[in-house]
VMD Tcl script that draws the C-alpha trace (Angstrom):
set ca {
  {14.75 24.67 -1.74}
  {18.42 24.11 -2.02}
  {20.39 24.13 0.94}
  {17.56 25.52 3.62}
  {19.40 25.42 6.74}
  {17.36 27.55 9.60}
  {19.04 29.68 11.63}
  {18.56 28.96 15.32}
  {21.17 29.59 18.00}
  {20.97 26.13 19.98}
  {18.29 23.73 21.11}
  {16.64 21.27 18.97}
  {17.93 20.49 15.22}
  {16.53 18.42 12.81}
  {18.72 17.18 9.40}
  {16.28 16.00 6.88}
  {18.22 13.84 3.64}
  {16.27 13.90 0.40}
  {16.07 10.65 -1.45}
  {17.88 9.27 -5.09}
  {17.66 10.84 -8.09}
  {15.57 13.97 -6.10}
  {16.38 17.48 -4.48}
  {15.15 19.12 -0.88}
  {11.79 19.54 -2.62}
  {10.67 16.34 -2.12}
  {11.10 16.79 1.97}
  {9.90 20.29 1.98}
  {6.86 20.38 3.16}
  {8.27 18.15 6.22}
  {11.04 21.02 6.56}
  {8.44 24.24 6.55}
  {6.39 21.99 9.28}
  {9.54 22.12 11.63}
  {10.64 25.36 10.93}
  {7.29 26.54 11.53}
  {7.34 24.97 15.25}
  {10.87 26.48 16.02}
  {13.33 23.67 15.04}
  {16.53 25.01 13.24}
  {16.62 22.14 10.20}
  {19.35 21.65 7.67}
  {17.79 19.57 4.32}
  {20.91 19.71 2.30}
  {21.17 19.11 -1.62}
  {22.84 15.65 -1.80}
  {26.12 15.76 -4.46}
  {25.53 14.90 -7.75}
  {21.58 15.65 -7.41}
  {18.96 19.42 -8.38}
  {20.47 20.07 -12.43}
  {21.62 17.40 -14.95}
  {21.11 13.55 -14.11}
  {24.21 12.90 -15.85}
  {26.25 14.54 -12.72}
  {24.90 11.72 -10.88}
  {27.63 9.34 -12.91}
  {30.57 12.02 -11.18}
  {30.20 10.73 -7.82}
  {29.85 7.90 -5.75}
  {27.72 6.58 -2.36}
  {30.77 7.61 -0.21}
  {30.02 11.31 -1.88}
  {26.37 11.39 -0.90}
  {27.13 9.81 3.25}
  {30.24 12.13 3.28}
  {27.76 14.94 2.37}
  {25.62 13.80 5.21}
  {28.03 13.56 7.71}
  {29.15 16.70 7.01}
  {25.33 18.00 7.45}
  {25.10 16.63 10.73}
  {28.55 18.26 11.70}
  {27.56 21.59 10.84}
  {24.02 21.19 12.70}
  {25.17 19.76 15.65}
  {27.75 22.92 16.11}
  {24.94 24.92 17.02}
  {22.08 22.34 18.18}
  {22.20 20.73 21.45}
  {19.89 17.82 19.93}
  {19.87 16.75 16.41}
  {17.83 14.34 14.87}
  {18.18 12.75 11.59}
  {15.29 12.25 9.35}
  {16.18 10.04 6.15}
  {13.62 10.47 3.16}
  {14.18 6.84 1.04}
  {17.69 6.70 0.01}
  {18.47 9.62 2.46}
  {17.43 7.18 5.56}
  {20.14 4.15 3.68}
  {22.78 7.38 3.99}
  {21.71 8.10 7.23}
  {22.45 4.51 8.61}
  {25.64 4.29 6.68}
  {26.73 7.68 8.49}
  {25.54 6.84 11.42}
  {27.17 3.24 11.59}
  {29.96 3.72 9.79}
  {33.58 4.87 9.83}
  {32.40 8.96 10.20}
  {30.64 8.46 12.95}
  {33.43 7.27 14.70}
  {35.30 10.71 13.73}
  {32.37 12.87 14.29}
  {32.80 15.27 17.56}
  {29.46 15.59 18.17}
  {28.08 11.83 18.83}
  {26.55 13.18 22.22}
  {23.55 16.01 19.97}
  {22.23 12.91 18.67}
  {18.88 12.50 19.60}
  {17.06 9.90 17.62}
  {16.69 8.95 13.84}
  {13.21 8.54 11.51}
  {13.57 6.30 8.34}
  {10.30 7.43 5.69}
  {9.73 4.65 3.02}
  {13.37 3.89 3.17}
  {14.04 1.12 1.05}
  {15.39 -2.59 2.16}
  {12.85 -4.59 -0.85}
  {12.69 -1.85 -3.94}
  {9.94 -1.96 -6.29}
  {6.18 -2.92 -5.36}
  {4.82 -4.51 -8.01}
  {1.66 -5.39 -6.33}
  {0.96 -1.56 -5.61}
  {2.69 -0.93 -9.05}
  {-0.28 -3.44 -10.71}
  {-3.10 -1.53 -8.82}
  {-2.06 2.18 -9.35}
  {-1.88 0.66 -13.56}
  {-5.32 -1.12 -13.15}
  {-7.13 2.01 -11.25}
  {-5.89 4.22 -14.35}
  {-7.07 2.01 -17.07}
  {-10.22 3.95 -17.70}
  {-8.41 7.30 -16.99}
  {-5.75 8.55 -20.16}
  {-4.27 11.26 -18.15}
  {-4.10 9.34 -14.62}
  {-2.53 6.47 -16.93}
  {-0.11 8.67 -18.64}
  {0.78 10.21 -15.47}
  {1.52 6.54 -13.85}
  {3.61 5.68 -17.77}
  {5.53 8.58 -17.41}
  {6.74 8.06 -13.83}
  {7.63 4.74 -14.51}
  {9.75 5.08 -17.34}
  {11.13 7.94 -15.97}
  {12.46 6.00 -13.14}
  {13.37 3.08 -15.66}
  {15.46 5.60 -18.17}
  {15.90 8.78 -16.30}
  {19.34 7.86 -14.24}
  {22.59 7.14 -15.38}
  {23.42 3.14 -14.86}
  {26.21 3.80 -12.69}
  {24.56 5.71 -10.58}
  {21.87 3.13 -10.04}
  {25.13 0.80 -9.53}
  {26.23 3.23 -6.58}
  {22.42 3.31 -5.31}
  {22.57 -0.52 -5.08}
  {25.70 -0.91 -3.50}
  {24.33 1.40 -1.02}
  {21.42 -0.55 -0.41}
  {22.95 -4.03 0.08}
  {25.84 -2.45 2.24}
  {23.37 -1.23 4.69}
  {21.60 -4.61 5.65}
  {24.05 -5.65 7.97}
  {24.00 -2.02 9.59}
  {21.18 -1.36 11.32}
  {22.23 -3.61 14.46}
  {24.64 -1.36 15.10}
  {22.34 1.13 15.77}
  {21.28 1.80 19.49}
  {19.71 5.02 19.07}
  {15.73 5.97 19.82}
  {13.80 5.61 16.08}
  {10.86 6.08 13.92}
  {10.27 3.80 11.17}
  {7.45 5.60 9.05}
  {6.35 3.27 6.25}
  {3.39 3.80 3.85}
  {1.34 0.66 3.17}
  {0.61 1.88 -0.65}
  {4.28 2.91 -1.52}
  {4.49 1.60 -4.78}
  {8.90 2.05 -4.46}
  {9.36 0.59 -1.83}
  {7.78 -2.45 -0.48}
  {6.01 -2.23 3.25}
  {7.86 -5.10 4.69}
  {10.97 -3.04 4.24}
  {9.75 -1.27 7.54}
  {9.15 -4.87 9.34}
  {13.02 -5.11 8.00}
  {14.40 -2.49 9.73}
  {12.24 -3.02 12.71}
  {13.45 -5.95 13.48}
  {17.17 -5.41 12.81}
  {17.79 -2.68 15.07}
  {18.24 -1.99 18.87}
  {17.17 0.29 21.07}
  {13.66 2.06 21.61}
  {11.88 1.87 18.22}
  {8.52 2.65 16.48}
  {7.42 1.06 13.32}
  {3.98 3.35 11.90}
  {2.55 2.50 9.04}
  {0.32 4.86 7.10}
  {-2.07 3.34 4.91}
  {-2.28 6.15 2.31}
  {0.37 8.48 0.57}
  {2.28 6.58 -1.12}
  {6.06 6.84 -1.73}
  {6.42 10.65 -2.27}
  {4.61 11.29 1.35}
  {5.50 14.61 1.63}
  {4.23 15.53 -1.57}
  {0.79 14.12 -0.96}
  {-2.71 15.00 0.56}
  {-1.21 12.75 3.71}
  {1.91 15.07 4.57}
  {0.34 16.37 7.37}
  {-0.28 13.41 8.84}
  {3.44 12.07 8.44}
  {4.62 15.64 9.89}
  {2.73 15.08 13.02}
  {3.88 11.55 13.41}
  {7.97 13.19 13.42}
  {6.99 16.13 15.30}
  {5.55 14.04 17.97}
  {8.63 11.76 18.03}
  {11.00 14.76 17.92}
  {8.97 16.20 21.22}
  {7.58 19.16 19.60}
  {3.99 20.32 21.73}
  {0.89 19.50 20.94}
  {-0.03 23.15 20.21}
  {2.73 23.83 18.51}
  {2.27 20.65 16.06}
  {-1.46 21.92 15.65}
  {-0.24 25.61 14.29}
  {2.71 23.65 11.91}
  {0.10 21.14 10.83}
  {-2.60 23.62 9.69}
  {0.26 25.59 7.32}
  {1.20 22.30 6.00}
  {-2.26 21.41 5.05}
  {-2.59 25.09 3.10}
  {0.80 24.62 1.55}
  {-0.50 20.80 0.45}
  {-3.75 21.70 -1.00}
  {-2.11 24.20 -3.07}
  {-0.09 21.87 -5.06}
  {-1.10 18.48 -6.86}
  {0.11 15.77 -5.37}
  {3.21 13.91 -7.18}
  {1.86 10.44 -6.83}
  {-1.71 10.23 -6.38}
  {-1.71 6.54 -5.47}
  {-4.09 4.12 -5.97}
  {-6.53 4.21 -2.49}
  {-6.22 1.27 -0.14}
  {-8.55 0.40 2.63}
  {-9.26 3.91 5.15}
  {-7.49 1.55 7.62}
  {-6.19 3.21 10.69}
  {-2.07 3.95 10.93}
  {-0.26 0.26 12.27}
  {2.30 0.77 14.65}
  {4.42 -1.07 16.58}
  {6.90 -0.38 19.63}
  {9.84 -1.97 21.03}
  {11.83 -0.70 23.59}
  {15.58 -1.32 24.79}
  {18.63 -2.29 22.79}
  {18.21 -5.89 21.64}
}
mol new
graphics top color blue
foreach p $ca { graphics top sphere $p radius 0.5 }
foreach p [lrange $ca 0 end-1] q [lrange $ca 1 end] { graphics top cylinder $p $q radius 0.2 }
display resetview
């Protein structure tokens, strides 16, 4: 997908940040959903990221928020309202940006409009959900080789300073999120086997102003990869403001697009609970 920025004179824009160690693929399915229902997005390719995971030891965590800051700068030029949708790592990036020094320097503080966080990390690794995807696939060789090969991947697959960078990022942006006053939606799925549920309680918690917390119980980390995308994109599109009718027409391509591809992470199922959310509103 690359750089996919939709051209759209003004209005509403929405900049969607992939996660670590992936490319605008893994938030593309989110992307065609808002482009579908008029929003001008920009889901940049993060530095470093999309060819050889050894150009991920060339550049640091200030490359990656100075890449999103930049994003946002470019949107906001020709969006009167942007939101900022962080996929994983991309939602750590978007709170450094957001919080940080470049906001500060950023001329366009006034387009922004709200931010989602999807299964953006505070607790990495779920080794409960990590157990149960393992146990599911026992009497299944290709489910279980699928499940082998994804973990080692993410074991062996990324240069170490890299994951040094990642980690830094992560434990820099604890004591961030109070600074945040800005309207948010915390989407967290209940079997994300990366990143552990209470990470969305985390977040939550720590910042101010009006904010959702929904939890999905099904998809698992790669959401927008999965039989449950649709259900996600509805959940932004309804926070971003986009109609009813207009989320029904988006949703119904996104279902086409999903059924047409295998899902990345086919996780194991958890209880057909209905979505958990919680509200709080006003900075605190």
């Amino acid at each position: 997908m690359g750089n996919d920025r939709s051209e759209f004179a003004a209005g509403t824009g929405v900049l969607i940040l992939h996660g670590f160690g992936g490319d605008p693929g893994e938030v593309a399915a989110l992307a065609a959903y808002l482009k579908d229902a008029g929003i001008c997005i920009s889901a940049p390719l993060l530095p470093g990221h999309g060819g050889d995971k050894r150009e991920l030891s060339r550049v640091s965590r200030r490359d990656w928020i100075a890449a999103a800051a930049a994003a946002y700068a470019e949107l906001a030029a020709g969006c009167s309202k942007v939101y900022v949708v962080g996929f994983s790592m991309g939602g750590l990036l978007a709170v450094h940006f957001l919080a940080g020094d470049l906001w500060e320097k950023n001329e366009h503080k006034e387009a922004l409009s709200g931010l989602v966080t999807v299964n953006t990390p505070v607790y990495y690794w779920n080794f409960r959900q990590i157990a149960a995807n393992l146990l599911k696939a026992m009497g299944d060789k290709a489910q279980r080789e699928q499940w082998r090969n994804r973990y080692l991947s993410c074991a062996r697959g990324l240069p170490l300073r890299a994951m040094a960078e990642f980690q830094l990022l992560l434990s820099g942006s604890k004591g961030l999120y109070r600074q945040l006053c800005c309207p948010a939606l915390i989407l967290q799925l209940a079997d994300d086997d990366t990143v552990r549920p209470a990470s969305g309680d985390y977040i939550l918690r720590r910042m101010r102003g009006s904010r959702t917390l929904l939890k999905l119980p099904q998809g698992g980390h790669q959401i927008f990869q999965s039989g449950q995308a649709g259900e996600a994109c509805r959940a932004i599109g309804s926070f971003i403001g986009i109609s009813q009718e207009a989320r029904q027409i988006s949703a119904e391509k996104t279902k086409r697009s999903a059924s047409a591809a295998a899902p990345v992470s086919a996780a194991a199922p958890v209880s057909a609970a209905a979505p958990v959310s919680a509200a709080v509103e006003g900075c605190m």
